[in-house]
C-alpha positions in Angstrom: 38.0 -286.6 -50.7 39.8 -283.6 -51.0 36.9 -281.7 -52.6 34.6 -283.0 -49.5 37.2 -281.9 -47.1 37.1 -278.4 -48.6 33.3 -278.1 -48.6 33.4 -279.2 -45.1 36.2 -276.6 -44.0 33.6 -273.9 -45.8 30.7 -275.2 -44.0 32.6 -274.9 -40.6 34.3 -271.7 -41.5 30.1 -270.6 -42.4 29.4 -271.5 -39.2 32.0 -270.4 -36.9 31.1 -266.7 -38.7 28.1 -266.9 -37.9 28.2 -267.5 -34.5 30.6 -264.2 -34.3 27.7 -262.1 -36.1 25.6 -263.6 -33.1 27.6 -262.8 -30.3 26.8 -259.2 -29.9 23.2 -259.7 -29.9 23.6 -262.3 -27.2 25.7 -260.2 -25.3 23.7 -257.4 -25.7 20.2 -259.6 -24.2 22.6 -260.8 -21.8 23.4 -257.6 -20.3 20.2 -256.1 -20.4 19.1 -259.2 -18.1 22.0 -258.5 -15.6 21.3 -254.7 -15.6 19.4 -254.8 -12.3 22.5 -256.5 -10.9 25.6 -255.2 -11.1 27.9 -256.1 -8.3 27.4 -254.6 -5.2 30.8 -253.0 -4.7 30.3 -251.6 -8.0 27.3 -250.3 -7.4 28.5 -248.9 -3.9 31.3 -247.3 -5.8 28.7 -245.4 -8.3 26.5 -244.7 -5.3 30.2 -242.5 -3.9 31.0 -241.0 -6.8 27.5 -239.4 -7.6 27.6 -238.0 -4.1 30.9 -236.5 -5.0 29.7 -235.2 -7.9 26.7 -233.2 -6.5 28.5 -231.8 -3.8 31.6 -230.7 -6.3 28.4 -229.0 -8.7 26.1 -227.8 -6.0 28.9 -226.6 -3.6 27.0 -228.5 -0.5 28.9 -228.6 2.7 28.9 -232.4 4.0 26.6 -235.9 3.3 26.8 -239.3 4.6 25.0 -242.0 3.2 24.6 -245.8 4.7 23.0 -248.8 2.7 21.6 -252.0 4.4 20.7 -255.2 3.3 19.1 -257.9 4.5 20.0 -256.9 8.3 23.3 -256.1 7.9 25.1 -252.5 7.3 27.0 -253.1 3.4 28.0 -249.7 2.7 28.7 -246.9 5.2 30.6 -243.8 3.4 31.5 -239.4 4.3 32.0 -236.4 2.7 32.9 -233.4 3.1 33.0 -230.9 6.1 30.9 -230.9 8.9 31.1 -226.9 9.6 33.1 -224.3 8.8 35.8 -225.7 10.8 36.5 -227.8 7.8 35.6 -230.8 10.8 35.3 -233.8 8.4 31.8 -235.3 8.0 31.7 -238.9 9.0 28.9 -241.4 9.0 28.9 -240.7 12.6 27.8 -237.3 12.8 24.7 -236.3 14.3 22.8 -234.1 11.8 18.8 -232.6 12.4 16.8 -235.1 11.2 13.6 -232.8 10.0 10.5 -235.1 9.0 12.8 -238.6 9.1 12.0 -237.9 12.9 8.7 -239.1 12.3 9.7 -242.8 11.5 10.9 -242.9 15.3 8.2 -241.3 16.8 6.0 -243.8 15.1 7.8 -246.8 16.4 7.6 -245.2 19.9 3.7 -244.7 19.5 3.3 -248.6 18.3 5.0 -249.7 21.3 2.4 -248.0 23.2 0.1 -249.7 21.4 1.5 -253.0 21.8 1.7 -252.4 25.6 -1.9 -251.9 25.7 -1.6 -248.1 27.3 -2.9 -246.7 23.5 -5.5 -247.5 20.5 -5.1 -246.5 16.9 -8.9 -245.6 16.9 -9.4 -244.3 20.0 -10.2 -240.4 19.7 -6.7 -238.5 21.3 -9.3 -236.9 23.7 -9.5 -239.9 25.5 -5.6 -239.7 26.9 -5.5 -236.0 26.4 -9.2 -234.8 28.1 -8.2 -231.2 27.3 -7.4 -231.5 23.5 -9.5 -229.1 21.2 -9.1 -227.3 17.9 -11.1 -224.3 17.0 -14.0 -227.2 15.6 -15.8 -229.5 17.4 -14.8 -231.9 15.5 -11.3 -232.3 16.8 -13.2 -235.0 19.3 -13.3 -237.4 16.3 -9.4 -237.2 15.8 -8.2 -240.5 16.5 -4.3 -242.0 16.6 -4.9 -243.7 13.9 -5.9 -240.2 12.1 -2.3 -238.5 13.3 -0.5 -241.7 12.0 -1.9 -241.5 8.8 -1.7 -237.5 8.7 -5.4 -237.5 7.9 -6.6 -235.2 11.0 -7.8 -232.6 8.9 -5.1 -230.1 10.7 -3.4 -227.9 8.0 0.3 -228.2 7.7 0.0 -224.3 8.4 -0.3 -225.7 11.8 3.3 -224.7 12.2 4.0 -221.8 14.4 6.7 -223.9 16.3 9.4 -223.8 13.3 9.4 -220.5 14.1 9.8 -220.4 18.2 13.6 -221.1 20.1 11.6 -223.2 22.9 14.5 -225.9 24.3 12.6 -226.8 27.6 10.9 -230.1 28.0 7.5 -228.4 28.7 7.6 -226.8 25.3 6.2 -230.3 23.7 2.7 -229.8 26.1 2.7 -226.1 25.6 2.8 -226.2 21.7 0.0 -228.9 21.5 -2.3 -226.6 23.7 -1.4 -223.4 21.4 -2.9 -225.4 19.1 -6.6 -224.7 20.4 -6.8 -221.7 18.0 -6.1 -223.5 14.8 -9.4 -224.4 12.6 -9.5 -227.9 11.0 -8.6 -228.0 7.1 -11.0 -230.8 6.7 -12.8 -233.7 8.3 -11.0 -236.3 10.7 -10.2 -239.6 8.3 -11.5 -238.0 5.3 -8.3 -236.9 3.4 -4.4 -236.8 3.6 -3.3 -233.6 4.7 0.4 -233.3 5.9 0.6 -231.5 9.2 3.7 -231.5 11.7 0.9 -231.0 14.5 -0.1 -234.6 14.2 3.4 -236.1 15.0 3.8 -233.6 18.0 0.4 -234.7 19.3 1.3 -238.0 19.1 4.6 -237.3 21.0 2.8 -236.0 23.1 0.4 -239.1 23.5 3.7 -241.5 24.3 4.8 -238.5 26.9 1.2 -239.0 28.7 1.1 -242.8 28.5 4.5 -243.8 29.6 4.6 -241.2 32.1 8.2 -239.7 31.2 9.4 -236.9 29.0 8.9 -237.7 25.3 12.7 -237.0 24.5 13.4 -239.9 27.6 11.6 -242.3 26.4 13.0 -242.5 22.8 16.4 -242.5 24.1 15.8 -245.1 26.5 13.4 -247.6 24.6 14.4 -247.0 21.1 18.2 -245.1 20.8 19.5 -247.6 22.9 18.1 -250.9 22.1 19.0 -250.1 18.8 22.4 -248.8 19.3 22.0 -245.3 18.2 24.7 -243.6 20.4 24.9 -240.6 17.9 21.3 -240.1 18.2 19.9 -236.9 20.7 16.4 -236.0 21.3 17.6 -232.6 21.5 20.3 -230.1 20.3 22.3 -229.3 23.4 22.9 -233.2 23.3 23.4 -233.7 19.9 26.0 -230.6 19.8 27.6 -231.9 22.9 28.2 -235.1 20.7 29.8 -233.3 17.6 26.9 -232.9 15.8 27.5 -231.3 12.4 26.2 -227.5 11.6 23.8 -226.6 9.5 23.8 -224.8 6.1 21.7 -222.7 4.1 21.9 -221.5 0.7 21.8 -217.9 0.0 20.1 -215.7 -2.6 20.5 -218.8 -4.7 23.9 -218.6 -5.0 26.1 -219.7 -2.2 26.4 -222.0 0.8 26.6 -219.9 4.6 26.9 -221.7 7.8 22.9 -221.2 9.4 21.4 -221.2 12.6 17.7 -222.2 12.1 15.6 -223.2 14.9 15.0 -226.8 16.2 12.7 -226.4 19.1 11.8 -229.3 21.6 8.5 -228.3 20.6 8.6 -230.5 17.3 11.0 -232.8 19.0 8.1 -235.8 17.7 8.5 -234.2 14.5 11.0 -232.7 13.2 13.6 -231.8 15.9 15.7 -235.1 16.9 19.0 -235.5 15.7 20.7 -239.1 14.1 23.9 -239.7 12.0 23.7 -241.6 9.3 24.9 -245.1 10.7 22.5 -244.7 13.4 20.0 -244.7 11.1 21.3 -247.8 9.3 20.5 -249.6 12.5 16.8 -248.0 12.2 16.6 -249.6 9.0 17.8 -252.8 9.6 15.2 -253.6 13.1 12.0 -252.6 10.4 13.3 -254.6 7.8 13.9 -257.4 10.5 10.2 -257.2 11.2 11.2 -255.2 14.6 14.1 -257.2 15.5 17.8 -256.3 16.5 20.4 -258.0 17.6 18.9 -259.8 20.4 16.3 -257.2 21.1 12.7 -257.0 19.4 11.3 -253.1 19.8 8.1 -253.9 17.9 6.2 -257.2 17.0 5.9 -258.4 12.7 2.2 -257.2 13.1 3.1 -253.8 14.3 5.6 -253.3 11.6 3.7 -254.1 8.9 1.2 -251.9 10.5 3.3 -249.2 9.8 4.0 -249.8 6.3 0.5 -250.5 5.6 -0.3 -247.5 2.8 -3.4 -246.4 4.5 -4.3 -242.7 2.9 -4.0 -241.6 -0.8 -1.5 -239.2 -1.3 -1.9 -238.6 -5.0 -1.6 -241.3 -7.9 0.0 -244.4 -6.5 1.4 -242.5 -3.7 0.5 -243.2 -0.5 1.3 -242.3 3.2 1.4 -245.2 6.0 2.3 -244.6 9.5 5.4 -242.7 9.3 5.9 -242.8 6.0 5.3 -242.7 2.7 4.9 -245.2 -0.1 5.0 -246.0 -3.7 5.8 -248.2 -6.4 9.6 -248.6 -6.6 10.5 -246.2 -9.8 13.8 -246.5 -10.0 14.2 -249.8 -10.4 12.9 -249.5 -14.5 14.8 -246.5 -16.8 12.0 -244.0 -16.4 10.4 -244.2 -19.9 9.1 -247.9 -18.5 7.5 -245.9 -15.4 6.2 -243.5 -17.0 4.5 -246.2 -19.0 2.5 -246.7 -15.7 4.3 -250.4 -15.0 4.0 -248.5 -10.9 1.6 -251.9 -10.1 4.4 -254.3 -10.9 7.2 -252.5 -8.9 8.3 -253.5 -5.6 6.9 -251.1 -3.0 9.1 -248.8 -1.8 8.8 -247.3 2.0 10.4 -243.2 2.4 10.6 -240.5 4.0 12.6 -237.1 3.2 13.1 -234.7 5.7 13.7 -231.3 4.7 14.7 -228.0 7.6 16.1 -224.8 7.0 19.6 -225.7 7.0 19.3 -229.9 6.7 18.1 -232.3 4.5 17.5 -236.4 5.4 16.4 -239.3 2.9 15.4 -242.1 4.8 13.8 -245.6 2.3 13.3 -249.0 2.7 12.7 -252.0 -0.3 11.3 -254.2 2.4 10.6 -256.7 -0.6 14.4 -257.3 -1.1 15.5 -256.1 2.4 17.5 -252.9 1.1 17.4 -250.3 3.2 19.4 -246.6 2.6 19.7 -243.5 4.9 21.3 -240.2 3.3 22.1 -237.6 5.5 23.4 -233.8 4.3 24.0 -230.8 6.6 22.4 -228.3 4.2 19.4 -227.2 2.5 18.2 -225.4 -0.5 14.9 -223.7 0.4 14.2 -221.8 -2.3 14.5 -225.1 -4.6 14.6 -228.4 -2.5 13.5 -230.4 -5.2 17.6 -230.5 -6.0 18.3 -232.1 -2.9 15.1 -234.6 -3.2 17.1 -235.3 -6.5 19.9 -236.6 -4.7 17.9 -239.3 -2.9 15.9 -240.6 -6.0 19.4 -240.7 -8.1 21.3 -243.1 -4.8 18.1 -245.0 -5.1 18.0 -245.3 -9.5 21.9 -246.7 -9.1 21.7 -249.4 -6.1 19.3 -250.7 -9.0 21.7 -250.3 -11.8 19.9 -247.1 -13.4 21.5 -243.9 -14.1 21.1 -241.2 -12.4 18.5 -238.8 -14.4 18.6 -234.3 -14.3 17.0 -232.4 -11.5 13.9 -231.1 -12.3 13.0 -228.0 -9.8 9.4 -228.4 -9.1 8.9 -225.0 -7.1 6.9 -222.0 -8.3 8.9 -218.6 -9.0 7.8 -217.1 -5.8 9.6 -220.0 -4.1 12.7 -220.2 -6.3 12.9 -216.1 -6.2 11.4 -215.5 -2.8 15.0 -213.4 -1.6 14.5 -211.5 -4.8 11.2 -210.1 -4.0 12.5 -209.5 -0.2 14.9 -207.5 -1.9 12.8 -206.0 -4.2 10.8 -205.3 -1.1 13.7 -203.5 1.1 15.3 -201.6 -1.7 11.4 -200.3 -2.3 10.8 -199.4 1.4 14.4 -198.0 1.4 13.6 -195.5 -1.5 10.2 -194.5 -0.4 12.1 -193.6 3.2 14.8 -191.8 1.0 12.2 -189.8 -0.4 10.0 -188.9 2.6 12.8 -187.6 4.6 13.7 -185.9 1.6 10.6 -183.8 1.1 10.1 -183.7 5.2 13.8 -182.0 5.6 12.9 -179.7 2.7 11.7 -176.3 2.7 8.3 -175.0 2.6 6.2 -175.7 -0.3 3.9 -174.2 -2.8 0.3 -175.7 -4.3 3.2 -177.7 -6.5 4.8 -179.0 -3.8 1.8 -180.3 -1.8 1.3 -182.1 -4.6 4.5 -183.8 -4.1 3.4 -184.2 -0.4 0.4 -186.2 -1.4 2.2 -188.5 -4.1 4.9 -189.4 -1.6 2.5 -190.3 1.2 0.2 -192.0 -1.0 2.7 -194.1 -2.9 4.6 -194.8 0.1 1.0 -196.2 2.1 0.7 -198.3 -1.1 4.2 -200.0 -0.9 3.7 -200.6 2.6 0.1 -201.9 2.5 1.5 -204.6 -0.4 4.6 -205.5 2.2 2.3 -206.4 4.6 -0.1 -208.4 2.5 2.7 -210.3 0.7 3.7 -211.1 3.9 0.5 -211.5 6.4 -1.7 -212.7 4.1 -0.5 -214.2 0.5 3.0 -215.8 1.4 1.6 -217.4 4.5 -1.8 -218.9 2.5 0.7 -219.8 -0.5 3.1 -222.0 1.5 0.8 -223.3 4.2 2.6 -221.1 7.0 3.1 -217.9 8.7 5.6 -214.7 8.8 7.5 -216.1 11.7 8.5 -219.3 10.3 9.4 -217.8 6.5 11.8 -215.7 8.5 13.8 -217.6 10.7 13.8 -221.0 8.1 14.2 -218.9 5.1 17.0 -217.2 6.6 18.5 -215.2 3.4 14.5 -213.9 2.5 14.4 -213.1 6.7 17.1 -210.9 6.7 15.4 -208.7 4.3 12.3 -209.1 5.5 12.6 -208.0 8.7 13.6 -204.4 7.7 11.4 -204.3 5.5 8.2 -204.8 8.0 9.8 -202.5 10.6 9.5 -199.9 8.5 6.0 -201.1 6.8 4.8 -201.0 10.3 6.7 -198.5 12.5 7.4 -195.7 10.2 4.3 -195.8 7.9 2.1 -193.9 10.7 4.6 -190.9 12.3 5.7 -190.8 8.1 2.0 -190.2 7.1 1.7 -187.6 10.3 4.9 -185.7 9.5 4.1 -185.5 5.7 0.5 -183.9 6.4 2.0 -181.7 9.1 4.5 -180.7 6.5 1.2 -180.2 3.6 -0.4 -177.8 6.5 2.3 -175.6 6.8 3.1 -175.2 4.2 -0.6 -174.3 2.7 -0.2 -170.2 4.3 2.7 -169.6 1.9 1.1 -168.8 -1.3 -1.5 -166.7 0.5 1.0 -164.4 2.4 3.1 -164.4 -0.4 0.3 -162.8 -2.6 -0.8 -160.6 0.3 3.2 -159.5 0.3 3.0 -158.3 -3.3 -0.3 -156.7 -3.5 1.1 -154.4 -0.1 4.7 -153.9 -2.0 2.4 -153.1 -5.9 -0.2 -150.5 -3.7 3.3 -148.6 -1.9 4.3 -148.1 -5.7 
């Protein structure tokens, strides 16, 4: 008996270690199951301490971030300052929305619809009879076309970035400037992103409804929803606190920036939202359209909207309003990169990106998560930073870490203030040296010589100023002079001197410097004529 009560202690004692050796490995399985969910206050508190973290490293000014889910608002959080002021930032705060604008323009357009005063495939010449492009085709354009950004209008299309306009007829006027532009490609043939469809189509709901653009949206989608820190325009928006933008300079530092916002791309780019206001966005398309008590848009037209309609590139895809693709950053990113995109949920996004703001607007409408990051600032020699932000919220609501930044830009992009500098301290030189020789004396063969090098050289710097900036810079980044100035503010300042001088002071220098080589060409001869009379006296 007690021999038999040993072997069974050893067989229990066998056992019981054996279920310790097991315990890891079950734990282990176990938490690899519950990795996509971690508690929502945890994941909430990751979600705050990330943003912390990037504006501590990047030096950003302000950010607010909301996060719904399943129509209700579960995280609403604020940091940092909302100017210079040091104002605090609060989820509140109105900030320029850039291309998230575009999400409420498209609700407004599919209201239309629904009311039976537009069709998605009815040509735009049908409500606007004095619509043209510089191609006959623009007849075929339909609003289906500008929805889906598949016009064939070329995102250089953008003269208005550039332009102050804050009048309500600047909306009509900037549409009709349009007449000029060519067409990129054919209507419905291929995704091309263009601003110029969204003010067209703001421009549509203007028409139809017969009221101002920035009037309707406040009336039949700011306040049905609730959006009280939402303007169509930035007197309003600043009259409400909103917060200021920033722009990053020479790569290096953060400075307070005015940039334009016209009413011009009011349909656009130009509308202003905070960050809880967008929440409520969020919540009425997740909701099918509903709010509350008040439906702004039936199921039908909703899903509509977040119907991918035009290849992008890959699995990417842009709807009405935005853009789509498989849901990434739900899987560590060596199972996406496995191409597992088709068995992701789909996720619905949009990023807006200014001069001085950037906006992260996405929607999981599979799981009813909805998230809305708003920062005052932007980096536009390298937004792909910022973009990094909004993909790094998104990988930890799914319990993921957050992965590096990988900055996508070319060089001319990333160094474009270093060029402009290159540029002035060139142009500044070649001005040095003109005057120079100009305010010299007269000059021998040797120093017509001089003459000629100076003027050539100088017609050369200038000539490649003025290409870089009429001709190669505009073609490179799908815009023109105007709007690399005024929404690359750092590269404007520079550049700005630098054409004045490429095109004021290259014609009276060229003048003045043969001028200068004329009079100078009688020298040697009376000099010579000097010392034969002076050698025949001797």
């Amino acid at each position: 008996m007690r021999r038999i009560s040993w072997l069974t202690r050893c067989f229990l004692l066998c056992l019981e270690v054996l279920a310790c050796l097991q315990v890891p490995t079950a734990a282990a399985m176990g938490a690899r199951e519950a990795a996509p969910s971690v508690g929502p206050d945890q994941a909430y508190e990751a979600v705050d301490d990330f943003v912390r973290e990037q504006l501590a490293e990047m030096g950003l000014p302000g950010a607010a971030v909301v996060v719904v889910k399943d129509g209700v608002p579960v995280h609403s959080a604020a940091f940092g300052r909302a100017d210079d002021s040091g104002r605090p930032m609060t989820a509140d705060t109105p900030v320029l929305l850039a291309s998230a604008t575009k999400s409420l323009t498209t609700v407004a357009v599919l209201q239309q619809v629904e009311a039976g005063r537009l069709r998605l495939d009815e040509p735009v010449q049908t409500y606007l009879p004095w619509f043209t492009l510089r191609d006959s085709r623009a007849s075929q354009i339909t609003v289906r076309h500008l929805l889906h950004q598949a016009s064939g209008m070329a995102a250089r299309d953008t003269a208005f970035e550039g332009s102050f306009a804050q009048g309500p007829e600047a909306l009509e006027e900037g549409v009709r400037a349009l007449a000029g532009s060519p067409l990129a490609g054919a209507p419905g043939e291929a995704f091309g992103y263009a601003n110029a469809n969204f003010n067209i189509l703001g421009l549509l709901v203007q028409t139809v409804s017969g009221q101002p653009f920035g009037d309707y949206i406040r009336q039949e989608v700011f306040e049905p929803l609730g959006m009280t820190n939402s303007h169509p325009t930035r007197a309003a928006a600043r009259a409400d606190g909103a917060a200021a933008g920033h722009s990053r300079w020479f790569g290096s530092f953060w400075q307070q920036t005015e940039v334009p916002a016209p009413t011009t791309g009011m349909p656009s780019a130009t509308m202003y939202a905070s960050a809880n206001d967008l929440g409520q966005e969020l919540i009425m398309l997740l909701d099918e359209g509903q709010y509350r008590d008040r439906r702004l848009l039936e199921p039908g037209s909703v899903r509509t909207m977040l119907e991918p309609g035009v290849q992008v590139d890959g699995s990417k895809m842009y709807a009405m309003g935005w853009f789509t693709r498989p849901l990434v950053e739900s899987v560590p990113p060596a199972e996406s990169a496995g191409g597992a995109g088709g068995d992701l949920p789909l996720l619905a996004e949009h990023q807006g990106e200014w001069g001085n703001s950037h906006t992260y607007l996405a929607m999981v409408p599979s799981s009813g998560l909805g998230l809305a990051l708003v920062i005052n600032a932007n980096d536009t020699s390298a937004p792909s930073r910022l973009k990094a932000i909004d993909t790094n919220i998104l990988r930890i609501l799914h319990s993921q870490e957050p992965v590096p930044a990988v900055v996508h830009e070319d060089w001319l992009q990333q160094y474009s203030w270093a060029v402009a500098l290159a540029l002035l301290l060139a142009e500044l030189l070649s001005l040095w040296l003109a005057l120079r020789v100009l305010l010299s004396g007269p000059h021998a063969n040797a120093g017509r010589k001089r003459l000629l090098v100076v003027g050539l050289a100088a017609l050369a710097l200038d000539a490649f100023a003025l290409w870089l900036c009429f001709i190669y810079a505009p073609a490179r980044f799908d815009t023109n002079s105007a709007v690399i100035i005024r929404q690359f503010p750092d590269v404007g300042v520079m550049l700005v001197p630098v054409l004045g001088l490429a095109l004021l002071w290259s014609l009276p220098r060229t003048v003045l410097l043969l001028l200068k080589s004329r009079s100078g060409r009688t020298m040697p001869t009376s000099s010579m004529r000097a010392d034969s009379e002076s050698q025949h006296s001797l």
